[in-house]
C-alpha positions in Angstrom: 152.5 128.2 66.1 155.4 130.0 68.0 154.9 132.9 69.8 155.8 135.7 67.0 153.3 134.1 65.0 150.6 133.6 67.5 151.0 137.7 68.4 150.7 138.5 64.5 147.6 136.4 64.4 145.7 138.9 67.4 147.6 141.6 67.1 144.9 143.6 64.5 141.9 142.6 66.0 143.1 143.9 69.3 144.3 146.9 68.4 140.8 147.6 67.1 139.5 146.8 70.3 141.5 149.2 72.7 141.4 151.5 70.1 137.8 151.9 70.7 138.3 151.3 74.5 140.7 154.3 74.1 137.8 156.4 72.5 135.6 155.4 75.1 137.7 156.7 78.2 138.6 159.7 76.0 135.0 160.2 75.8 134.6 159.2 79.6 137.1 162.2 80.5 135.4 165.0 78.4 131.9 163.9 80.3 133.7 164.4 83.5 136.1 167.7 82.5 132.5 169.5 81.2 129.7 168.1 83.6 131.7 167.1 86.5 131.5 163.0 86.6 130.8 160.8 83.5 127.2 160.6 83.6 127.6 157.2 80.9 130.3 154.9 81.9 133.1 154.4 80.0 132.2 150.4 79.3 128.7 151.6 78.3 130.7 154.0 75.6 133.0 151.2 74.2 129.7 148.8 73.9 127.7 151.8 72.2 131.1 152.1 70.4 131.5 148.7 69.5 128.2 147.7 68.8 127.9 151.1 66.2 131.8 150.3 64.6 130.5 146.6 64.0 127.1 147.8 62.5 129.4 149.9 60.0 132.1 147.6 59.0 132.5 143.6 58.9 135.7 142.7 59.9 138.0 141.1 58.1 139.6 137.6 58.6 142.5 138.7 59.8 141.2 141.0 62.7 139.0 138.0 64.1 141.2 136.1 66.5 142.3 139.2 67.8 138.6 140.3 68.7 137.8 137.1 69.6 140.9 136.9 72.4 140.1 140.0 73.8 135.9 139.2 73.7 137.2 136.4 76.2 140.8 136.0 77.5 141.3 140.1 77.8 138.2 140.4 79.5 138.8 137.7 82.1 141.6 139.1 82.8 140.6 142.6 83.4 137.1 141.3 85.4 140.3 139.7 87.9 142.2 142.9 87.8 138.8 145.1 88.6 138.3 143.0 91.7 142.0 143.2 92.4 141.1 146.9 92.7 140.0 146.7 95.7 142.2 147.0 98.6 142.3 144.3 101.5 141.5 147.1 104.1 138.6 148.8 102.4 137.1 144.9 102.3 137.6 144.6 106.1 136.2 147.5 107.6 133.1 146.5 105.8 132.8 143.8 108.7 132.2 140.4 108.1 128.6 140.7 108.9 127.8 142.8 106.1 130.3 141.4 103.5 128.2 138.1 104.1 124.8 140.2 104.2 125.9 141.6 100.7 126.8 138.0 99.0 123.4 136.3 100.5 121.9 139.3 99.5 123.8 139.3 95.1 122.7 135.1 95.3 119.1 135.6 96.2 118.6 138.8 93.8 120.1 136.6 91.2 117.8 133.9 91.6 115.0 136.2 91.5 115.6 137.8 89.1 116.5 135.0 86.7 112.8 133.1 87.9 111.0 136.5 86.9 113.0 136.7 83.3 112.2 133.1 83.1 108.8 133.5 84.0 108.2 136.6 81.6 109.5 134.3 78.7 112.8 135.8 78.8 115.3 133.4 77.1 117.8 131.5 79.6 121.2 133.7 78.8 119.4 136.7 77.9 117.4 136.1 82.1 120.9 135.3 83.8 122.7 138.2 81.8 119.8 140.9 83.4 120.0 139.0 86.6 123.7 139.5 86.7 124.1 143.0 85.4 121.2 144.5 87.7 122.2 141.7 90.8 126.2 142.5 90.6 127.7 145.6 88.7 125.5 146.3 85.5 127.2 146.5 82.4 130.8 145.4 83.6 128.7 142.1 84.8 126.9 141.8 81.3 130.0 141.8 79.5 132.2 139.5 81.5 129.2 137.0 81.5 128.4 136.7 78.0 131.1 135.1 77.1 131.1 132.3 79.5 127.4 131.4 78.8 128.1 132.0 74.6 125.4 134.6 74.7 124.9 136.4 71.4 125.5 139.9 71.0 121.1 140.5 70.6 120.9 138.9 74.2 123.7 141.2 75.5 121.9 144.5 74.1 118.7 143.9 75.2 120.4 143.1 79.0 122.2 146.4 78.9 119.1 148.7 77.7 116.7 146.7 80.1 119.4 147.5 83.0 120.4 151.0 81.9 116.4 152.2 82.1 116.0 150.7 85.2 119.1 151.7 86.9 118.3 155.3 85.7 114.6 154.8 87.6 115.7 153.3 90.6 118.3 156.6 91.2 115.5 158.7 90.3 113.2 157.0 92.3 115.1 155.7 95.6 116.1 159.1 97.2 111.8 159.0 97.4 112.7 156.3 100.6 114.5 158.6 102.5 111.5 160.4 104.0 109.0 158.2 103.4 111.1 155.1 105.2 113.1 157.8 107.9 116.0 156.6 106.6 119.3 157.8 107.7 122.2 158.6 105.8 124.3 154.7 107.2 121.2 153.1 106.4 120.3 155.2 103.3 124.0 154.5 102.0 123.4 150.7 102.5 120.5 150.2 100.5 121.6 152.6 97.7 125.0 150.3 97.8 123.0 147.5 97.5 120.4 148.2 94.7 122.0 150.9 92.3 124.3 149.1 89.9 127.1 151.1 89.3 128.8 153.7 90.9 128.5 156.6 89.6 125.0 156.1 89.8 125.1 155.3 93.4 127.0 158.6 93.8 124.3 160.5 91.7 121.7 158.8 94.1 123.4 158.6 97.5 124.2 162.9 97.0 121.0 164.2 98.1 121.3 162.5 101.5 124.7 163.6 102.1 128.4 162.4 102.3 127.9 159.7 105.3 125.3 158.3 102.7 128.0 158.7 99.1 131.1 156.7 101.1 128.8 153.8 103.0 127.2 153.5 99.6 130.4 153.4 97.4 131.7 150.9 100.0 129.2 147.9 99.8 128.8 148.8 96.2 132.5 148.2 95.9 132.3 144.9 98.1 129.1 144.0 95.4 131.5 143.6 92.5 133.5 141.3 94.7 130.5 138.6 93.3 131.8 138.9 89.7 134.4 136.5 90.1 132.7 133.9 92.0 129.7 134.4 89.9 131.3 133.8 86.4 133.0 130.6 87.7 129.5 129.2 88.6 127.8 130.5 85.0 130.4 128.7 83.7 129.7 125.0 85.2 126.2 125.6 84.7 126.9 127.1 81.0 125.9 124.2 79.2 122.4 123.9 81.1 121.6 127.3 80.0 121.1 126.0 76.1 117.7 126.3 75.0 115.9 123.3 73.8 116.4 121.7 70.8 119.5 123.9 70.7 122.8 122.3 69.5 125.3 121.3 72.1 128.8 123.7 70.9 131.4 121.8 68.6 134.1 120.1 70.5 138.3 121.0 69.8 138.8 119.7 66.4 
């Protein structure tokens, strides 16, 4: 196929797609003009978006393999470009002690996490998508894993709701810590970096202890999403372990 034609073929179904990531950021930037930050992230309003658009209308053939390319090949790319948002500098004054303190502590919480899914009968993808999204950076985690494991789009709701509830308890219920643990606003910031999943959330839960607490928070929440990258290359050797059994193995090329 040469190049014009293999453009044609995507070229609908990805215009659909950033046309509802274009809605979503629109969306994003009202929340933020009327309340003051975007209290729902603007993935979480192109996967509400998307999921409510595909619950309306089937696609048609010819938007497919432009859906399907940016489902997978758009999405890697942006999961490398949101880790390329990071600057060198802001990763360095983290100190390596705490950079390797943060990826022990991402491996160990997605271990757990997957053995208690596993152990409360969660299916294998649906257990490794919560343990990823609560573990790394919640929904942005859920939806560049999903693709690499061939979760289906049931397994990726239920991992978003299941995160969104209890990423909205944990920044209700973590500023509880500071007086009860005589937490200070470094250490405060550290462990609201380390368990919130995403950032406006960590800002919403690192605010009552004060700004020392919002930037050390932001910054090892930042260095968390650092895992993604590393993470999805793993999901994706151990991808074909994660079929259930009796389940098919996938279709070679051809």
């Amino acid at each position: 196929m040469s190049a014009g034609g293999w453009i044609a073929a995507r070229l609908p179904g990805t215009l659909v797609c950033l046309a509802v990531a274009a809605v979503a950021a629109a969306v994003a930037a009202l929340e933020e003009a009327i309340l003051g930050r975007a209290w729902i992230e603007t993935l979480v309003l192109a996967i509400l978006l998307g999921t409510a658009l595909r619950s309306a209308w089937t696609p048609a053939p010819r938007y497919r393999p432009g859906i399907a390319w940016s489902a997978k090949i758009l999405l890697e790319i942006a999961v490398v470009l949101l880790g390329a948002s990071l600057s060198a500098a802001i990763v360095a004054s983290a100190g390596l002690a705490l950079l390797l303190g943060i990826a022990a502590l991402v491996t160990v919480a997605i271990v757990a996490s997957y053995g208690l899914g596993r152990a409360f009968g969660l299916p294998r993808r649906m257990a490794v998508l919560i343990a990823c999204g609560n573990s790394i950076c919640g929904n942005s985690a859920i939806a560049a894993v999903a693709p690499v494991i061939g979760a289906e789009s049931r397994d990726v709701a239920a991992a978003i709701a299941f995160t969104a509830v209890l990423g909205i308890a944990v920044v209700v219920g973590l500023p509880l810590l500071i007086p009860l643990l005589g937490l200070g606003e470094t250490r405060f910031g550290v462990v609201a970096g380390l368990t919130v999943y995403a950032v406006p959330q960590v800002l919403a839960a690192t605010a009552p202890a004060g700004p020392v607490a919002v930037q050390v928070g932001t910054l090892v929440k930042l260095v968390r999403v650092l895992m993604l990258g590393p993470v999805v290359v793993v999901l994706a050797a151990l991808a074909p372990r994660l079929r259930e059994p009796g389940e098919p193995a996938p279709a070679g090329p051809g």
